[in-house]
NUVO-474774 format. One record per residue (C-alpha): residue in one letter; x, y, z. Coordinates in steps of 0.2 Angstrom, whole numbers, plus 5000, padded with zeros to 4 digits. Layout:
AXYZ ...
end
This chain:
X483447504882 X481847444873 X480247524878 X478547414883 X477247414872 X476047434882 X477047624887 X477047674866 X475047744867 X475347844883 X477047924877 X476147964860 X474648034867 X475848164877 X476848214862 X475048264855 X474548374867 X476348454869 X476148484852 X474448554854 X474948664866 X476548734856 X475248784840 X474048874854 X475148964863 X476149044848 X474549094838 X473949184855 X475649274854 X475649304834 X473549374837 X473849464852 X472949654852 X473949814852 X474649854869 X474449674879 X475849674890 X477149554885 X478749494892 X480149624895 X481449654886 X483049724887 X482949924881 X484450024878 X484450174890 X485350334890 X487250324897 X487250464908 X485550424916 X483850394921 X482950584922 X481350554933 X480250734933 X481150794948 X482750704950 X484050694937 X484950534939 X486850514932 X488450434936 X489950494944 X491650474952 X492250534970 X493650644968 X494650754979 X494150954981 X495950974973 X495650844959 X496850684959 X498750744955 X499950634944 X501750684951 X502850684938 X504950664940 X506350754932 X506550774912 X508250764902 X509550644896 X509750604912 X508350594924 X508950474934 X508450334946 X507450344964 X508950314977 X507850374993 X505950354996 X505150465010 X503550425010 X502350275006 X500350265001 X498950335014 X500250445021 X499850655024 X501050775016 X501350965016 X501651045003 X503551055000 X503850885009 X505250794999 X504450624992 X505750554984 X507850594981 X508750544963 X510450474962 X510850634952 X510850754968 X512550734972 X513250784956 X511850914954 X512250984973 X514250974968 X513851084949 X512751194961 X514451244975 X515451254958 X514151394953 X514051474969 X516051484970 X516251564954 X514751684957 X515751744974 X517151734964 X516351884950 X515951954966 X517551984974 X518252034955 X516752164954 X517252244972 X519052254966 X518652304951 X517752444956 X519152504967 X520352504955 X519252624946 X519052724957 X520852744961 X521252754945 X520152904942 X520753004957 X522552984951 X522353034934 X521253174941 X522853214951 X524053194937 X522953314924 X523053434938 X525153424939 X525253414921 X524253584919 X525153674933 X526753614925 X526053684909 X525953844917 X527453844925 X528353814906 X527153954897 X527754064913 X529554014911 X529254044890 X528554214893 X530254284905 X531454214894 X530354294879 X530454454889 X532154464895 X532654424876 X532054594873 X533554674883 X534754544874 X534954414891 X534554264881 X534854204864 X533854124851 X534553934855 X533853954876 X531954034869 X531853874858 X532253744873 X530853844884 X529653834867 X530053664866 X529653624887 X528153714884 X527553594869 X528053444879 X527153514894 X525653534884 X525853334877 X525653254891 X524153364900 X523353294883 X523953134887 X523453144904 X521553214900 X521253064887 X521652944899 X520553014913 X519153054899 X519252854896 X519052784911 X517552924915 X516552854898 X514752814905 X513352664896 X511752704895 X511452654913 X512852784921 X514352634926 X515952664918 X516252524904 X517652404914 X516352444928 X514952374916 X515952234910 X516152194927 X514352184932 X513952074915 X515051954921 X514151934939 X512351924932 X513051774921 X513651704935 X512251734945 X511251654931 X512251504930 X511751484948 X510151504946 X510051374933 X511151254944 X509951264957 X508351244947 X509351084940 X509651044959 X507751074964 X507350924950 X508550804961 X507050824975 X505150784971 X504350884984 X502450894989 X501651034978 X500151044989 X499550975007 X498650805004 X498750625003 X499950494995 X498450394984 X499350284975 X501350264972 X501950234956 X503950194959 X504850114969 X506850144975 X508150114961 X506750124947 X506850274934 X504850344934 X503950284918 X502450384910 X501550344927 X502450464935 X502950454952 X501350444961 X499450524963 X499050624976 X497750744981 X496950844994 X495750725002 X495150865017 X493550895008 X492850774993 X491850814979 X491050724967 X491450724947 X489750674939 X489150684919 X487550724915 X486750704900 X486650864889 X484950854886 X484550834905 X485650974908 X484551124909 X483751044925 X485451064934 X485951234942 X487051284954 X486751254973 X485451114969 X485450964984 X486250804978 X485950644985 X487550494981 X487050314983 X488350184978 X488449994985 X490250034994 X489350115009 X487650125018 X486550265016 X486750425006 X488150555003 X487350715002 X488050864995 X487551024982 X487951064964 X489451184965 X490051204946 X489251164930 X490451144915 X490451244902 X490651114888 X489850944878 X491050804877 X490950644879 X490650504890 X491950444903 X491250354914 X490350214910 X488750104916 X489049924922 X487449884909 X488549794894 X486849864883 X487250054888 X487550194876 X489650214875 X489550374865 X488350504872 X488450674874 X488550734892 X489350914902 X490250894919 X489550924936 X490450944951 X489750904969 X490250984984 X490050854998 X489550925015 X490750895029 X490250715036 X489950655018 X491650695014 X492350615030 X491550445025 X492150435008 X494150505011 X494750315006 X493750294992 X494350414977 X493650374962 X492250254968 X491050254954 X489250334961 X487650364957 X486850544959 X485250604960 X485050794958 X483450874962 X482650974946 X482751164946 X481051214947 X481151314932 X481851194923 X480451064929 X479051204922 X480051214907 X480051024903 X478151004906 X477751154898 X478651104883 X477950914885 X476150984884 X476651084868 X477150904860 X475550824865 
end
């Protein structure tokens, strides 16, 4: 498209004072004096907030009072796979509620009767056991008694012959038979005495040693049920505390992942996980008022400082601002929400907030004191 001639001297006269204008304004700029406000810029601020003089501003995360649970499922070779689901997300549980059945529960439950049958079984061989002893011991008891009386009864019988030898009634041949009952009469007393003696021998606990045996072979038992049980238990996820299904990780037929199962937690009373910045830290004590603003509700949450960590670590949560500080240093508070606050913000675990804590006083006295020191 050509341009009329008579156009050119306008459109050259407005590049002129463009240009003009361009030189002026950037030599105002370069010449400015010190402290003429200019346009703003974008400042990097602290991660873990804005301290004002009598706030202390940081970010946080709701949280159950019981902290968010990760349910984990059964460990082994076998852990097997979800076969029933009991409960879905946003339900209530108690704690010992079953969640969620394996496939492995009937074979569990099946080495769990095998233990129980054989532990009855150690049982039943104890209490026999134990009366075979005891009978045992009576009747060797009563056979050491007949074998001494008929010891006596051959010494006795030894000692007439002896005597009537004396008036030439007996010969030599008939003393030696009544010797040689009395010998054998003495053998088996022996005999008699070593078997009682044998089955009387005590451990160091007082049972008698088949006795002992016995009761070994029980606890093993025992154990082995115990063990069966505790592998049954790991067929069943239960509930370990009262609370709320947050978020469900499996579903039926899946084996769990490093997920878990599921998260869960107390949601009955709310608290609220904040990080503040260590060197705001000193303006934050115990049982100070806390007020929580977020733009997924109205209003303010309000709550009070219940625990103050008692390390420096690093930042977690992070700022929306792409320009923020990702590596600060900052300690953990926690928040205890008062009731109504925690009522509103049951559905909302781990909604980021933001949290004003009022200043300890001290701690205020402390800052301006050491502000007034610097200037």
């Amino acid at each position: 498209m050509r341009i009329p001639l008579k156009v050119l001297p306008v459109l050259a006269a407005a590049l002129a004072v463009l240009a003009a204008a361009l030189v002026v304004s950037s030599w105002s700029t370069a010449n400015a004096p010190p402290g003429t406000p200019s346009s703003p810029s974008r400042v990097t601020v602290r991660p873990a907030g804005e301290a004002g003089d009598g706030v202390v501003v940081a970010l946080g995360r709701i949280e159950p009072a019981s902290r968010v649970l990760r349910l984990a499922g059964p460990t082994g070779n076998d852990p097997g796979r979800i076969a029933e689901l009991a409960v879905t997300e946003g339900q209530h549980v108690t704690r010992g509620q079953v969640l969620a059945v394996f496939d492995t529960e009937l074979r569990l439950a099946a080495a769990l009767a095998e233990a129980e049958a054989n532990a009855a079984l150690k049982k039943a061989q104890l209490a026999q056991k134990l009366a075979e002893l005891d009978n045992s011991e009576k009747s060797l008891a009563a056979s050491v008694e007949q074998q001494a009386a008929e010891r006596d009864r051959a010494q006795w019988e030894l000692d007439r012959y002896d005597h009537l030898k004396k008036f030439g009634m007996y010969t030599d041949p008939a003393l030696i038979d009544k010797r040689l009952a009395l010998l054998s009469a003495n053998r088996r007393l022996d005999a008699s005495k070593l078997a009682l003696e044998r089955i009387q021998v005590r451990d160091a606990g007082g049972l008698r040693l088949e006795e002992a045996v016995a009761y070994a072979e029980l606890a093993a038992a025992l154990a082995t049920v115990d063990r069966a049980r505790a592998d049954h238990a790991q067929s069943r996820l239960c509930a370990p505390i009262d609370g709320m299904i947050l978020r469900l990780h499996a579903r039926r037929g899946q084996q769990l992942g490093s997920d878990g199962f599921a998260e869960m937690g107390d949601v009955s009373t709310m608290m609220v996980r904040t990080e503040v910045f260590e060197a705001d830290i000193a303006g934050v004590v115990v049982g100070q008022p806390v007020a929580i603003t977020s733009r997924s509700f109205d209003g303010s949450l309000h709550g009070t400082v219940d625990r103050v960590g008692k390390a420096v670590g690093t930042q977690s949560i992070i700022r929306e601002d792409p320009a923020a500080v990702l590596d600060s240093r900052v300690v953990e508070v926690f928040i205890r929400l008062d009731a109504g606050s925690s009522a509103r913000v049951t559905n909302l675990t781990n909604l980021q907030v933001r949290v004003a804590i009022e200043r300890a006083v001290a701690a205020t006295g402390a800052s301006y004191r050491q502000s007034s020191r610097a200037d």
